[in-house]
C-alpha positions as CSV (number, residue, x, y, z in Angstrom):
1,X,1.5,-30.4,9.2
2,X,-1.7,-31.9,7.7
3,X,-3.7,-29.5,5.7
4,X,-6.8,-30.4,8.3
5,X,-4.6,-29.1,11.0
6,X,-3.9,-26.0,8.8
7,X,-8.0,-25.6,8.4
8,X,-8.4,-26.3,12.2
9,X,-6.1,-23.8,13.2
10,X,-7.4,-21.5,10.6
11,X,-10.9,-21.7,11.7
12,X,-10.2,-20.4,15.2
13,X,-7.1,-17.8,14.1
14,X,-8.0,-14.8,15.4
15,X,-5.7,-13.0,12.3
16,X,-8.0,-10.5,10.5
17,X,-7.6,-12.4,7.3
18,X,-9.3,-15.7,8.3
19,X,-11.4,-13.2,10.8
20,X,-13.0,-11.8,7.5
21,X,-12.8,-14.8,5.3
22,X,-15.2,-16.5,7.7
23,X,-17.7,-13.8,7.2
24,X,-17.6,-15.3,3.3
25,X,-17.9,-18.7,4.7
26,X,-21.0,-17.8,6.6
27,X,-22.3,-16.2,3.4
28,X,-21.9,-19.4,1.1
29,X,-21.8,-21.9,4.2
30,X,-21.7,-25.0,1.0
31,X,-19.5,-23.2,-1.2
32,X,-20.5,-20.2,-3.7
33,X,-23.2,-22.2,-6.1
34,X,-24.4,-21.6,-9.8
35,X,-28.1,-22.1,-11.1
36,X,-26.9,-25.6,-11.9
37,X,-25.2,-26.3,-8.3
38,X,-21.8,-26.2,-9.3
39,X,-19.7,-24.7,-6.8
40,X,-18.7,-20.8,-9.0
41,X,-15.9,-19.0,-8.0
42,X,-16.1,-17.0,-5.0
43,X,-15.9,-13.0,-6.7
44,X,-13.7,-10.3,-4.5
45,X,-13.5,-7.0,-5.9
46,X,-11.3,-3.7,-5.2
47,X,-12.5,-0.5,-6.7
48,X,-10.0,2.4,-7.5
49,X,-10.4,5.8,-8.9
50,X,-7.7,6.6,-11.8
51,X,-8.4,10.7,-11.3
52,X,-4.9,11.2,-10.4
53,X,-1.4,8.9,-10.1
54,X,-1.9,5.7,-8.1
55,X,-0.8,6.1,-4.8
56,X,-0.4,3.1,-1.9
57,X,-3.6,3.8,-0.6
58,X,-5.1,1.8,-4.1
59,X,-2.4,-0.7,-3.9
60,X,-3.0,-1.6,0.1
61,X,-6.6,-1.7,-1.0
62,X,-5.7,-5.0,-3.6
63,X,-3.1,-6.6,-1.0
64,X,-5.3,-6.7,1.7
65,X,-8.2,-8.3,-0.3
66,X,-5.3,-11.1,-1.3
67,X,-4.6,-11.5,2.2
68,X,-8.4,-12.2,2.8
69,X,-9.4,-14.1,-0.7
70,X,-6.1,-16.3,0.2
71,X,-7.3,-16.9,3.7
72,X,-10.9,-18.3,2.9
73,X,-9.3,-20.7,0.0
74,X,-7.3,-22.0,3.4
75,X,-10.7,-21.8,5.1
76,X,-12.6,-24.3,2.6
77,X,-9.2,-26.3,1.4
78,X,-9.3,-24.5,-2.0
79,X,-12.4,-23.4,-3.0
80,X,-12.1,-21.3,-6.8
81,X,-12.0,-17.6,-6.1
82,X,-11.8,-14.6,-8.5
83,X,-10.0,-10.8,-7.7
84,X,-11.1,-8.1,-9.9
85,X,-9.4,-4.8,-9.7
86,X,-11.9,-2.4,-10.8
87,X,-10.9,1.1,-12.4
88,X,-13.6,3.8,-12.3
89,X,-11.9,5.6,-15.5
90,X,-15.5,6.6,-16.7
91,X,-15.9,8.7,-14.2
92,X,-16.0,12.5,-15.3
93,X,-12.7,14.6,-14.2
94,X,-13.4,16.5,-11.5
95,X,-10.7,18.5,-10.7
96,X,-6.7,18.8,-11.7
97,X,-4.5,16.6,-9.7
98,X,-1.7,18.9,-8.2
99,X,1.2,16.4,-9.1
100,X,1.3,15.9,-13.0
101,X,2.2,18.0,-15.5
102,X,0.3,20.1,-18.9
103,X,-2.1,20.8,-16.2
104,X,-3.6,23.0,-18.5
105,X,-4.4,20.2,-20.7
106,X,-6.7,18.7,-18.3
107,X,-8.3,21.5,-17.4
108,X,-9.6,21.6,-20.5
109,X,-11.5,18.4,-20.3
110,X,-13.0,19.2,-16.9
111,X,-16.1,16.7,-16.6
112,X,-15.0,14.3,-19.5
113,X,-14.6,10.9,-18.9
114,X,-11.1,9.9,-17.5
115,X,-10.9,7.6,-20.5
116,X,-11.5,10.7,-23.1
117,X,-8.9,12.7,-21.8
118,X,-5.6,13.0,-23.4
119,X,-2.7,11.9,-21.1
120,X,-0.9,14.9,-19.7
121,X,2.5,12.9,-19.5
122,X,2.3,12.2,-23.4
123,X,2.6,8.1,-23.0
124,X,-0.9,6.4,-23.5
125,X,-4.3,7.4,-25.2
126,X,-5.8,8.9,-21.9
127,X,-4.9,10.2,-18.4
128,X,-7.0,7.1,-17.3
129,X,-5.0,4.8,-19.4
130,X,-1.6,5.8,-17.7
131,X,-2.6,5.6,-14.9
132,X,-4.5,2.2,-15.0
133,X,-0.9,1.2,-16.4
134,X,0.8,2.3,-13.5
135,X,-1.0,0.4,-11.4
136,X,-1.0,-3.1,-13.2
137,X,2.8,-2.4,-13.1
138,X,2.8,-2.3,-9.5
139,X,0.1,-5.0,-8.9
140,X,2.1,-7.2,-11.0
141,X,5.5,-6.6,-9.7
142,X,4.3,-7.8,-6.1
143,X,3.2,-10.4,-8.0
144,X,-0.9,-10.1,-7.1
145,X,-2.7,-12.9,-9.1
146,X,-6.1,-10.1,-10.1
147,X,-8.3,-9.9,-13.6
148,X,-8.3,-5.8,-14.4
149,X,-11.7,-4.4,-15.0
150,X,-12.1,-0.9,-17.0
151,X,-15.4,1.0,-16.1
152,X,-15.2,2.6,-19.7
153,X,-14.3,-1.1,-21.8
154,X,-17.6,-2.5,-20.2
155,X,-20.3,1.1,-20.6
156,X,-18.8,1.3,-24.0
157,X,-19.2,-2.0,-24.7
158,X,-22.7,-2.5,-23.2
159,X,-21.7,-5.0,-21.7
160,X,-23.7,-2.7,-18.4
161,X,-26.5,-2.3,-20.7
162,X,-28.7,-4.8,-19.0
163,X,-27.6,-3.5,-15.7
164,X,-28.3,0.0,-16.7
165,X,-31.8,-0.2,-17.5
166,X,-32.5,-2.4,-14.1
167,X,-31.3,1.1,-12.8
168,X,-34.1,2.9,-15.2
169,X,-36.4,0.5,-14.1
170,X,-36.3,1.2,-10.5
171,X,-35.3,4.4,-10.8
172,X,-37.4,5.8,-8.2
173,X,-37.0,3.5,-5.6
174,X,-33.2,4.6,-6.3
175,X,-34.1,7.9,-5.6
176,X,-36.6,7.6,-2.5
177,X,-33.1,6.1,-1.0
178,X,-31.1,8.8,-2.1
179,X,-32.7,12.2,-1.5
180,X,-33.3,11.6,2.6
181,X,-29.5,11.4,2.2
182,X,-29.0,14.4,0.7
183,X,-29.0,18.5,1.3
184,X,-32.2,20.7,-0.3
185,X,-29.7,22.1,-3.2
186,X,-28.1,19.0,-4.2
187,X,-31.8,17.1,-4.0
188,X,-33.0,19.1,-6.6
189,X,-30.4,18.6,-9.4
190,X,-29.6,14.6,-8.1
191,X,-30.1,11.9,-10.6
192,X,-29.2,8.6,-10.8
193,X,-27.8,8.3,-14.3
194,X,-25.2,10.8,-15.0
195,X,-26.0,11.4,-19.0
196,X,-22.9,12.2,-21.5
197,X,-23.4,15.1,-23.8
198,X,-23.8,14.9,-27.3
199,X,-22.8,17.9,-27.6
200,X,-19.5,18.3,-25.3
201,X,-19.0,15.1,-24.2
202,X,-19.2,16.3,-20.8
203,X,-20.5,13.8,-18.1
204,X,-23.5,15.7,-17.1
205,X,-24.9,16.4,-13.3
206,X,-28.3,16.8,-14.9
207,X,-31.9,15.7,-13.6
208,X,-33.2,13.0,-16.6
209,X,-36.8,12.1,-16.8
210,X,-37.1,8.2,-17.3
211,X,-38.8,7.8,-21.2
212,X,-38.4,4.1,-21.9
213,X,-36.3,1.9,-19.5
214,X,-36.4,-1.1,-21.6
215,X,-34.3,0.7,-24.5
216,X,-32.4,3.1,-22.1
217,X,-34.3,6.2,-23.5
218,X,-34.2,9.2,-20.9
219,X,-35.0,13.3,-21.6
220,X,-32.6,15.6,-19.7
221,X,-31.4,19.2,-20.9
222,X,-28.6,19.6,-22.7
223,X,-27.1,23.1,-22.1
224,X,-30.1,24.5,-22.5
225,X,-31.7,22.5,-25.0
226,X,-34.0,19.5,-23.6
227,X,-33.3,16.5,-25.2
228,X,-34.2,12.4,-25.6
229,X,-30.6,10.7,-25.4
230,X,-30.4,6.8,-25.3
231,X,-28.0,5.9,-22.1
232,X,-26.6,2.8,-23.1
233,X,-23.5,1.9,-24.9
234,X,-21.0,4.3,-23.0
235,X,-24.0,7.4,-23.1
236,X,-23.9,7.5,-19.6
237,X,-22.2,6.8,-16.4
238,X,-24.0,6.1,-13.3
239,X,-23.4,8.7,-9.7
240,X,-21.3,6.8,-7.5
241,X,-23.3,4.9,-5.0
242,X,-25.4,3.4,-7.8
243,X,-22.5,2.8,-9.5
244,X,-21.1,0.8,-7.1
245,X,-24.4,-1.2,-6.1
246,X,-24.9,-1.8,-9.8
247,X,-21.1,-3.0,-10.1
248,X,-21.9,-5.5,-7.2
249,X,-25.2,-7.1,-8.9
250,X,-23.9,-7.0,-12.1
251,X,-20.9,-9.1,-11.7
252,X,-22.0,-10.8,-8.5
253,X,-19.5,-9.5,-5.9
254,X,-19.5,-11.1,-3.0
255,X,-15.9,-9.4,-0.7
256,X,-15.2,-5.7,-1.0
257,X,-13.4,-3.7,1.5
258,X,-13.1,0.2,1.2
259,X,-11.9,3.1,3.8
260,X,-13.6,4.6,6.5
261,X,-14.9,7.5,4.7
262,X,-16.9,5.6,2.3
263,X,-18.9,4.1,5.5
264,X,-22.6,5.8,4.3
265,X,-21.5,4.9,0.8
266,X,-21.6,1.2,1.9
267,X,-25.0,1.5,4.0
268,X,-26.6,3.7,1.1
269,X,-25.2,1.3,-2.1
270,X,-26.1,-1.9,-0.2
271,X,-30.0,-0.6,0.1
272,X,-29.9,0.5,-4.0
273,X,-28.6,-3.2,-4.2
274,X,-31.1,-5.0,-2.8
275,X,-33.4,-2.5,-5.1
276,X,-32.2,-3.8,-8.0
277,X,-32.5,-7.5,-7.1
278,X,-29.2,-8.3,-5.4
279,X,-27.2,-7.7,-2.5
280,X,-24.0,-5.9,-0.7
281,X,-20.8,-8.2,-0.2
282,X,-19.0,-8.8,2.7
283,X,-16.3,-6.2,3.5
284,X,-14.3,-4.5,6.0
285,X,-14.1,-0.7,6.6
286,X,-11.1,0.2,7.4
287,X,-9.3,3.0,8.8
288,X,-7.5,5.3,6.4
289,X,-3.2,6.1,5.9
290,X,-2.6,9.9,7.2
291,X,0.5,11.9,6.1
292,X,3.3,12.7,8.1
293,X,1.1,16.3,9.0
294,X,-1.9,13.8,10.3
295,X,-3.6,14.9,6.8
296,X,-5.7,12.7,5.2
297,X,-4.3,10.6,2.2
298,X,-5.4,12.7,-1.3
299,X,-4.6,12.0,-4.7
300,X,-5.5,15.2,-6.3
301,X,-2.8,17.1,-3.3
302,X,-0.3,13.9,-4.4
303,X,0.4,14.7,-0.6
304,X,1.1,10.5,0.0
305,X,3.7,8.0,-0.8
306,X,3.6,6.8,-4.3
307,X,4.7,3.4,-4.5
308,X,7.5,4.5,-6.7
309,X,8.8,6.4,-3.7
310,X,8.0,3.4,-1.1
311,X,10.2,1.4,-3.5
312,X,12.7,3.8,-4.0
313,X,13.8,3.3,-0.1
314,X,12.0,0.0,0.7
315,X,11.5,-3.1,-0.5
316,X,8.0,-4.6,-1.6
317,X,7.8,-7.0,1.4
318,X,8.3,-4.3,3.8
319,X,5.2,-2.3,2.2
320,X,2.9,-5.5,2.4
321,X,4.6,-5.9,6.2
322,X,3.5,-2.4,6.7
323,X,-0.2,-2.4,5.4
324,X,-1.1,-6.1,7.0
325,X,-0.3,-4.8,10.7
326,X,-3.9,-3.4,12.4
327,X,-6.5,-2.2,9.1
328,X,-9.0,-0.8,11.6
329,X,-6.2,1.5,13.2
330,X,-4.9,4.8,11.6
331,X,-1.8,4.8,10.0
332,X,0.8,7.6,9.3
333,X,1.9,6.7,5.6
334,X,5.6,8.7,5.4
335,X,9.2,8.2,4.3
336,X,10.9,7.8,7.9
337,X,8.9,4.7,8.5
338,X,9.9,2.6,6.0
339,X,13.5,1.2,8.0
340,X,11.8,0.2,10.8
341,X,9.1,-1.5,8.5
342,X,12.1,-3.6,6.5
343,X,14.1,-4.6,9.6
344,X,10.3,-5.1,11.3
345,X,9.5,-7.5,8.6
346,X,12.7,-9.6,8.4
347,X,12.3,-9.9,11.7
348,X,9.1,-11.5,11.7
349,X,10.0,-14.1,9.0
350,X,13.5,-14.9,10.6
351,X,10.7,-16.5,13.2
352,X,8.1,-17.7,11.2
353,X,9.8,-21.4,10.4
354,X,10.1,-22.4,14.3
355,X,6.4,-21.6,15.0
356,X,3.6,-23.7,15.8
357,X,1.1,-23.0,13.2
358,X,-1.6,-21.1,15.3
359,X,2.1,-18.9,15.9
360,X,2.3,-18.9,12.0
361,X,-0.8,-17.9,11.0
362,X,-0.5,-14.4,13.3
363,X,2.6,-14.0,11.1
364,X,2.0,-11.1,8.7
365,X,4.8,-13.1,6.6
366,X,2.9,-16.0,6.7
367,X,-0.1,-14.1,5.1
368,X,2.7,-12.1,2.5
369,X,4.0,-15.1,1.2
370,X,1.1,-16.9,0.0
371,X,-0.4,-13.4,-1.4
372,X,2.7,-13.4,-3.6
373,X,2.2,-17.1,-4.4
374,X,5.8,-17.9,-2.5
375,X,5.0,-20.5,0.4
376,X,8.4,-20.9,0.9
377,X,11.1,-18.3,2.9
378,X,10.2,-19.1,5.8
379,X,12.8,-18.6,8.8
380,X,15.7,-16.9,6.2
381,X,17.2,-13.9,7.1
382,X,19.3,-11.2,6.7
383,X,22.6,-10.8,8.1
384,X,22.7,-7.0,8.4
385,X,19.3,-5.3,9.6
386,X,18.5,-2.4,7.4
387,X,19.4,0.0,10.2
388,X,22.4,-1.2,10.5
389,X,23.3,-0.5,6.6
390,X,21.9,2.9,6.6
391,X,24.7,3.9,9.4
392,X,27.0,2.5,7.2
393,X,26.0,4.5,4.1
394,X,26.0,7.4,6.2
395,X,29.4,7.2,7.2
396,X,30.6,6.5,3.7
397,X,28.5,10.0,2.1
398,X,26.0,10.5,-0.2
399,X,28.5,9.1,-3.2
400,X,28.7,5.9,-2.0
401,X,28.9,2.8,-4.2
402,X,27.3,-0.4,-4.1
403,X,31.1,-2.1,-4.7
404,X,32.1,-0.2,-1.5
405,X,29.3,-1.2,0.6
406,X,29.5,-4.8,-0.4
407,X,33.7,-4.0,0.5
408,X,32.7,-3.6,4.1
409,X,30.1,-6.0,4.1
410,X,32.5,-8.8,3.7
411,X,34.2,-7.7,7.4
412,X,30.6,-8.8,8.9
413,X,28.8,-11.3,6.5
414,X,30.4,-14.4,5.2
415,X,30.1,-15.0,1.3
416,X,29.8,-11.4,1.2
417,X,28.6,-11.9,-2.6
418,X,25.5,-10.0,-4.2
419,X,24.7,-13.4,-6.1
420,X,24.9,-14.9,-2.6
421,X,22.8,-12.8,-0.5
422,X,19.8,-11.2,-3.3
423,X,17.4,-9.6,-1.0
424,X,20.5,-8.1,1.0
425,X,22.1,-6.6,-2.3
426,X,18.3,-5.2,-3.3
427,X,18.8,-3.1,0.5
428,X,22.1,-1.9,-0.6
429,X,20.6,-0.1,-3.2
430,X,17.8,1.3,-1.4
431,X,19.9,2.5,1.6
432,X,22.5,4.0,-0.7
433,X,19.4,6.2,-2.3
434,X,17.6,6.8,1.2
435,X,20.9,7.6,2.3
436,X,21.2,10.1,-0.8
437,X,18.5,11.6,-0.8
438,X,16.9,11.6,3.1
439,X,19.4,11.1,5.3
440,X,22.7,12.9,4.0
441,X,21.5,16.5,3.9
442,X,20.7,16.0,7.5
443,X,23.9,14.9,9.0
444,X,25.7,17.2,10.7
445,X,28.6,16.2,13.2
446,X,29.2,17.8,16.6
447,X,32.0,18.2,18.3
448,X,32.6,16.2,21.1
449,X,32.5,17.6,24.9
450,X,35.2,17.2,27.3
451,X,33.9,14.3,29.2
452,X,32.8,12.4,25.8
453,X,36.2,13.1,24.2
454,X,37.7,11.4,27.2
455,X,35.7,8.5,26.7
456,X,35.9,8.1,22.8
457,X,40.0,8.5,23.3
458,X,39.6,5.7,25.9
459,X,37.4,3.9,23.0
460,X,40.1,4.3,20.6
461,X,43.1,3.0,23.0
462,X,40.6,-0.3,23.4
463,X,40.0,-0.6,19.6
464,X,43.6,-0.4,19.2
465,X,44.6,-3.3,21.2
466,X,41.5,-5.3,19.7
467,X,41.9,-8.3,17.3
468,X,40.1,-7.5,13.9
469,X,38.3,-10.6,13.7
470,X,36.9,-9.9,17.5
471,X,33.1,-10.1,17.4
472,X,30.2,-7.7,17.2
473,X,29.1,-8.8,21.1
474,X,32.9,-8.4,22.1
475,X,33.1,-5.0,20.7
476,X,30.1,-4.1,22.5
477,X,31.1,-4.7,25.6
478,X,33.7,-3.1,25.3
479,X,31.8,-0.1,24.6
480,X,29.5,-0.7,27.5
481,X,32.2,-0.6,29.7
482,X,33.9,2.7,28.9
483,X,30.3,4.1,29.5
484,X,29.5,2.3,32.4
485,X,32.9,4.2,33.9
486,X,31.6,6.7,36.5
487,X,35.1,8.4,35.5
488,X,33.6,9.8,32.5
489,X,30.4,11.3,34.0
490,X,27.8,9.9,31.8
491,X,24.6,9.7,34.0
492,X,23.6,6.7,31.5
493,X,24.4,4.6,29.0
494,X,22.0,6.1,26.4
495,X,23.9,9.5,26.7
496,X,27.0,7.6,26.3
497,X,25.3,5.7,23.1
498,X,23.9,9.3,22.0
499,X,27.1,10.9,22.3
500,X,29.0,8.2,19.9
501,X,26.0,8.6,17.4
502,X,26.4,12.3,17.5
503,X,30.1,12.8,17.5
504,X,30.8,9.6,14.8
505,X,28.0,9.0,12.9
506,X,26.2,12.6,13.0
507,X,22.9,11.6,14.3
508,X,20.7,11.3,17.2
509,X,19.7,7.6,16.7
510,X,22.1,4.7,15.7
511,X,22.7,1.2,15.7
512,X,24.5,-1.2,18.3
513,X,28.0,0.2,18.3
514,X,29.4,-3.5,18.2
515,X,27.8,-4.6,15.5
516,X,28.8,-1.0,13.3
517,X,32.4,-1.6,14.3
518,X,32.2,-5.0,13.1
519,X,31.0,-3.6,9.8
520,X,32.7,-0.9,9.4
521,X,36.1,-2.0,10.4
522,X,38.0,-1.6,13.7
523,X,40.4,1.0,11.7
524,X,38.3,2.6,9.9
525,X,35.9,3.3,13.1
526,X,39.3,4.5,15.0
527,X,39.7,6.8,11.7
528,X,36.3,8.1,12.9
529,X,37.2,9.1,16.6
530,X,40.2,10.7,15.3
531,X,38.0,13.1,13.1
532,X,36.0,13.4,16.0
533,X,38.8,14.5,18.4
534,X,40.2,16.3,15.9
């Protein structure tokens, strides 16, 4: 494959990434251009809000904008691109997060900026700065190629100085755009600029009165004293939708996506752009991740998956797998999907190397690989499914090892070394802790009815005349055929399939029986329906 025949195939890939990256190509149809006519790097942004722990709403928000900036470099054969990740950490605290600790401590800085608040968890110099920490740990452990931006580093270093008094200077045109937007009560207190007390250090929800926009001078009152307060130089902090139009102009965004509730942000920051002399980017809106209630995503409730948690039980190609499929479609964001999405996402690169490349670039791997700056993996895969391993860990208890998984690994995979097989030993690890923690306290074991004890004796008298080196398909059929017997009464083979998961494994849901009692061991498994019969 030629790289033309990669940017021909990309052109007409109907994959949201190069879907979106075209809209950037439209934009700059000869390349992103300085004064000079040099081609400039092509600037994406994503914005995140460091009010309370980082959750994988913020981090889907970074990998999808890879997907996209990494799509339009394919689009124009490598044109220079820049990601900021922007952290809102001058924003004032609005409210205590339900999920961190000293809470009291925070509420005692209610309206400070998240950079001037001590960190409840007693690690770094603010609540912003550990949790601006947490995130760069994650961003950088998927191995996301980003420059971090800190709202607070560039107010208090002026280096928004310029920007801020282009705000002053069209200050009413800011506000002709924002009170038709707004309720009577809210109207009459609005102002642009969001002043920060001399006096508390409060970020204030104040009216100001414009004095002198050229040196940032503005008069607002100061529990109740009125005073003249210079803005710049970390004095101030802009309301959000300016904020975020000023953000754009200032540093010349051109790609920002953002969820579905923010949709009249967009509309009402892209008109205050174009007031101060510039314009909105390009972007996507896209739907947002719901909790396993249907609630919306929140991290002051901490009601989400943290990323710690995702990676707890999951790996970190399974999230990406997860957050590429369908943007503009809800998704439930819970612990109980993340099997499915590992086994879902090995699946799809086992594939990915015997495609034709309009296949590949519909491959959410595809996309993955080159967000991670790995182009190669293509078409490996794993010889147990994750499913598969969880059964296994189930059966074993919640005080499993690693050394006794990889024990009955080696009656299923050949080589059945860690060193060997990486990404299989990194699953081991998870399913022993989902197993631990999720699965275990669930498992209870019935006893079997007559019919089903019949049938799982039969199973065992099979097993026991069974070679132990007979294969996962053989064993299945002979499964299949005990339960296709009309002499044991089951009206299907599901109920057959249920009744083994319920009586052996204690569960509703399983794996294919051949391939567990290939894993597991013919003995061990007959060990099992004794228990069971028992």
């Amino acid at each position: 494959m030629t790289d033309t025949d990669l940017i021909a195939a990309a052109n007409v890939s109907k994959a949201w990434p190069f879907e979106e990256a075209r809209k950037i190509v439209k934009r700059y149809p000869d390349g992103k251009r300085g004064p000079d006519g040099q081609l400039v790097p092509v600037l994406f942004e994503t914005g995140y809000g460091p009010s309370g722990l980082p959750h994988i709403g913020t981090f889907q928000e970074v990998l999808r904008t890879t997907l996209v900036r990494r799509a339009y470099e394919v689009l124009t054969g490598g044109a220079p691109t820049r990601l900021v990740a922007f952290s809102d950490d001058m924003d004032g605290l609005r409210k205590v997060p339900d999920n961190v600790p000293n809470q009291g401590l925070l509420a005692a800085h209610i309206g400070h900026p998240l950079t001037r608040i001590p960190d409840p968890f007693g690690k770094y110099e603010s609540f912003a700065h550990h949790n601006n920490a947490m995130l760069r740990e994650f961003l950088d452990r998927f191995g996301f190629e980003y420059e971090f931006v800190s709202a607070s580093d560039r107010y208090n270093s002026g280096a928004f100085d310029a920007a801020l008094k282009n705000v002053l200077r069209n200050y009413q045109a800011i506000m002709d755009i924002m009170l038709p937007t707004l309720r009577a009560e809210r109207a009459a207190t609005y102002s642009p600029v969001l002043p920060v007390s001399p006096k508390t250090g409060q970020v204030l929800q104040v009216p100001i009165e414009v004095v002198d926009a050229d040196a940032g001078i503005v008069r607002f009152e100061d529990h109740g004293e009125t005073i003249e307060h210079c803005i710049l130089g970390g004095q101030s902090k802009l309301q959000w939708k300016v904020d975020w139009a000023m953000r754009w102009v200032a540093l010349g965004v051109d790609y920002e996506m953002c969820g579905k509730d923010l949709t009249d942000s967009v509309r009402e920051s892209g008109k205050i752009a174009r007031a101060l002399g510039g314009r909105a980017p390009e972007g996507l809106i896209y739907e947002l991740f719901l909790d396993e209630n249907g609630e919306k995503i929140s991290k002051s409730k901490g009601n989400g998956l943290t990323i710690e948690q995702w990676l707890t039980y999951g790996s970190e190609e399974s999230l990406g797998f997860y957050l590429f499929r369908e943007p503009k479609s809800a998704k439930s964001l819970h612990l109980g999907i993340i099997p499915r999405a590992v086994d879902e996402y090995w699946q799809f690169r086992e594939k990915l190397a015997a495609q034709p490349i309009e296949q590949q670039l519909g491959n959410p791997v595809w996309h993955l690989l080159r967000a991670s700056g790995d182009q190669g993996g293509a078409g490996e895969s794993l010889p147990v499914t994750y499913g598969l391993l969880l059964n296994l860990v189930g059966v074993l208890g919640p005080h499993a090892t690693r050394d006794q998984v990889w024990s009955y690994l080696a009656n299923y995979v050949d080589d059945a070394d860690p060193a060997k097989h990486p990404a299989l030993d990194v699953l081991v690890e998870r399913a022993l802790a989902y197993n631990r923690d999720l699965i275990a306290p669930t498992l209870h074991r019935r006893k079997p009815e007559a019919n089903e004890a019949a049938a799982l004796a039969a199973l065992d008298e099979e097993l026991a005349a069974t070679s132990d080196d007979a294969t996962a398909e053989e064993l299945q059929n002979i499964v299949y055929e005990i339960g296709k017997d009309p002499h044991y009464g089951f009206e299907t083979l599901r109920d057959w399939f249920k009744a083994l998961y319920e009586t052996l494994l204690g569960s509703s849901q399983g794996p294919r029986m051949g391939s567990f009692i290939a894993l597991y061991g013919i003995a061990n498994t007959r060990k099992l329906i004794a228990e069971a019969l028992g």
